[in-house]
C-alpha positions in Angstrom: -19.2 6.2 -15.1 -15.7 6.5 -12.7 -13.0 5.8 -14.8 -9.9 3.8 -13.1 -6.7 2.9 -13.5 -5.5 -0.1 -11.7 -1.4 0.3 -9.9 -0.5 -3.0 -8.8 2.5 -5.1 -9.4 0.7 -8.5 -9.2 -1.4 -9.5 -11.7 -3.5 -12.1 -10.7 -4.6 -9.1 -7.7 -5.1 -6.3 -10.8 -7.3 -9.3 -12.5 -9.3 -9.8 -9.1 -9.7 -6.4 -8.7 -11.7 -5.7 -12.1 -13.9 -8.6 -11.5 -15.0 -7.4 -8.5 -15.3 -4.2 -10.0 -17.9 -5.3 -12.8 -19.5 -3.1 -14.5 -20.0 -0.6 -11.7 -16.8 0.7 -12.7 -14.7 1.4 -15.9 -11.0 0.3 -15.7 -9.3 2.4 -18.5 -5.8 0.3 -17.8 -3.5 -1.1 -15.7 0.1 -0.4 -14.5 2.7 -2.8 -12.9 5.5 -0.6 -11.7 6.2 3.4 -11.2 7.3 3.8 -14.8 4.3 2.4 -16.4 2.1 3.9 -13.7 2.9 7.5 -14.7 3.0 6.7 -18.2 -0.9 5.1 -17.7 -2.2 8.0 -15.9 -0.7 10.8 -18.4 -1.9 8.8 -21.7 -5.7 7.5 -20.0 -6.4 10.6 -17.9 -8.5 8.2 -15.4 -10.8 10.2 -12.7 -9.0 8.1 -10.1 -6.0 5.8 -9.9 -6.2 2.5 -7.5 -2.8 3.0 -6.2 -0.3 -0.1 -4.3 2.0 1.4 -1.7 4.5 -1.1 -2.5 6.0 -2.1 -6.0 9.4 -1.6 -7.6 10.6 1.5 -8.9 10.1 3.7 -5.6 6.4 2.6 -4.7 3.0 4.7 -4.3 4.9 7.8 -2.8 7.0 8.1 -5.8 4.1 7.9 -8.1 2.2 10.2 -6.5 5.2 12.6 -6.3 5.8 12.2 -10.5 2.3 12.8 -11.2 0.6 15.7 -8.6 3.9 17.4 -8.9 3.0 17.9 -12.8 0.5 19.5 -11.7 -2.2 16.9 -12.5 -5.5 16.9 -11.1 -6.2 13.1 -11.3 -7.5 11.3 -8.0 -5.6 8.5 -6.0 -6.9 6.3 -3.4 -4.8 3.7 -2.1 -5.3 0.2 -1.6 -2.5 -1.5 0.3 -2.4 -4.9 2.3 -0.3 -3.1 4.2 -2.0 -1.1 7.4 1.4 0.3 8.9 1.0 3.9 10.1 4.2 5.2 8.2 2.7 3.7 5.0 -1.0 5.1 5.9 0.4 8.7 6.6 3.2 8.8 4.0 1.0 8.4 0.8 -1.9 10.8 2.2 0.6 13.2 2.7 1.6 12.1 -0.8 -1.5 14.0 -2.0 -3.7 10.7 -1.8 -7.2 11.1 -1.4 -8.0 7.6 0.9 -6.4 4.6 1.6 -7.9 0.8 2.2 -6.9 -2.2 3.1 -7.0 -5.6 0.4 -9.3 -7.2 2.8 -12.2 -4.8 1.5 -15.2 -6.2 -0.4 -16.3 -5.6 -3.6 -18.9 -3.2 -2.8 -17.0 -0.8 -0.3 -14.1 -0.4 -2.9 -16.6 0.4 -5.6 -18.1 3.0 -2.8 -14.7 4.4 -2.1 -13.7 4.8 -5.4 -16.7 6.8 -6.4 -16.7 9.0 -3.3 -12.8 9.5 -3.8 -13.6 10.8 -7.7 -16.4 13.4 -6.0 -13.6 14.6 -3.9 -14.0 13.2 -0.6 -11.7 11.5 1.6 -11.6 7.7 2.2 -10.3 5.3 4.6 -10.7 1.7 6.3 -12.1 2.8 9.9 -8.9 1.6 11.7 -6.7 4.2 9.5 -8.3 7.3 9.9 -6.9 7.5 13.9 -3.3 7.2 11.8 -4.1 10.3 9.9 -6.0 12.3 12.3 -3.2 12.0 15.0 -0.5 12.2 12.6 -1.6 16.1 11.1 -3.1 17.0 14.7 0.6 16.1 15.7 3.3 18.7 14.8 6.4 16.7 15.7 8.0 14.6 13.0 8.3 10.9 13.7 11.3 9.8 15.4 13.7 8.5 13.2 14.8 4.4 13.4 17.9 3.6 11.5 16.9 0.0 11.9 13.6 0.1 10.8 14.7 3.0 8.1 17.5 -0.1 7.1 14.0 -2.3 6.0 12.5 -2.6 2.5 8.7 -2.0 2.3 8.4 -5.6 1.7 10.7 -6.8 4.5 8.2 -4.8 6.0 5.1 -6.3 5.4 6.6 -9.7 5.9 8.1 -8.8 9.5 4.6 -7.5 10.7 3.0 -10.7 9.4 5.6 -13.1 11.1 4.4 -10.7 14.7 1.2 -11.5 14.0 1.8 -14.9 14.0 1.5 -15.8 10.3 3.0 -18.9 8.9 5.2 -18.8 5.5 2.7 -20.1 3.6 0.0 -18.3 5.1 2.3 -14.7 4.1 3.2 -15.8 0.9 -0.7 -16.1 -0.2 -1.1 -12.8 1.4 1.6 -11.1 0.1 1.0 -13.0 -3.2 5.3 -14.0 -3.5 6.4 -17.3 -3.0 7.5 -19.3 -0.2 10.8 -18.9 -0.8 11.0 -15.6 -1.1 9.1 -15.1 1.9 12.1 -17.1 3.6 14.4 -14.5 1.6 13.1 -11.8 2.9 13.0 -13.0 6.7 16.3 -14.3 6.5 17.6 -10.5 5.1 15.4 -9.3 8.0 17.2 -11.1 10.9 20.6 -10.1 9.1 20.2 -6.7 9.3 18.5 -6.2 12.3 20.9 -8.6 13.9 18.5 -11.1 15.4 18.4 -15.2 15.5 14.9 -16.0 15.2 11.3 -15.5 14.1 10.5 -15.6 17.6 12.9 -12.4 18.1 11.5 -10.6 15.4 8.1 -10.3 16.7 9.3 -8.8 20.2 11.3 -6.3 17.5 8.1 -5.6 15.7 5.8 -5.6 19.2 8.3 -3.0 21.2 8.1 -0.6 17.8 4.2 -1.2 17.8 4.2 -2.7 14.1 2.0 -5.3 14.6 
């Protein structure tokens, strides 16, 4: 049976994950942060690691940097609600194996985890035209102080509020609170120098991050 370790720094998501899991899959542990992450994988030796892209201490990349560059061997396959190219492109080249999306069932994730620990690579079908233009492509991505000026999570909350989600509906999705979602907007409009919601999402639209 797969072994897995679970990276996520929400617990009530790491819970939902095993449950859907079942007993398809073994989860050797869990990990809430970069620091306990590494510590996980080095102590449980898992045949592959259910990696977030976002959580505090520096994130997937950071992760995936302490670990491969140890020289381990270990498996990672992403599993982000985030779909943002930078975030697709910077873990795979990160040494990750796959990434998918939150919205996956039950069944594909079991699937991709099992195909990931056989050595193949795994994405949601709208991610794999990130990857395959972004290594067919020799140029570097441009460089956007403002965007570069943004948290991951501001992130994630500015492509939700282009897309037209209320607070409420990207606080369940991001699993934070309300309040924090208005933190993190309010940060957002500060630094990028703008009045509104309404202002962001012609930000996000021109920069193609919704």
């Amino acid at each position: 049976m797969t072994r897995v370790l679970i990276v996520d720094d929400h617990r009530l998501f790491r819970s939902g994950v095993r449950a859907e899991l079942g007993d398809s899959i073994e989860v050797v542990g869990e990990a809430e942060d970069v620091d306990s992450a590494v510590k996980a994988i080095t102590e449980l030796q898992p045949d592959v690691v259910l990696l977030d892209v976002h959580m505090p201490g520096g994130g997937g990349q950071e992760v995936l940097r302490r670990v491969l560059g140890s020289g381990s061997q270990v498996r990672f396959l992403a599993l982000s609600v985030s779909d943002a190219a930078e975030d697709v492109i910077g873990v795979i080249r990160g040494g990750a194996r796959g990434y998918v999306t939150k919205n996956i069932s039950g069944k594909e994730l079991t699937d991709a985890i099992r195909r990931v620990s056989e050595g193949d690579a795994v994405f949601s079908p709208r991610l794999a035209g990130f990857v395959l233009d972004a290594f067919a492509s020799s140029e570097a991505p441009p460089i956007d102080p403002e965007l570069d000026s943004l948290t991951q999570r501001e992130r994630e909350v500015l492509r939700l509020i282009a897309r037209g989600y209320a607070y409420k509906e990207i606080a369940k999705e991001l699993f934070i609170s309300v309040k924090t979602v208005e933190t993190h907007v309010s940060s957002v409009l500060r630094k990028l120098q703008l009045s509104n919601r309404h202002e962001l999402s012609r930000w996000a639209t021109a920069r193609r991050l919704v």
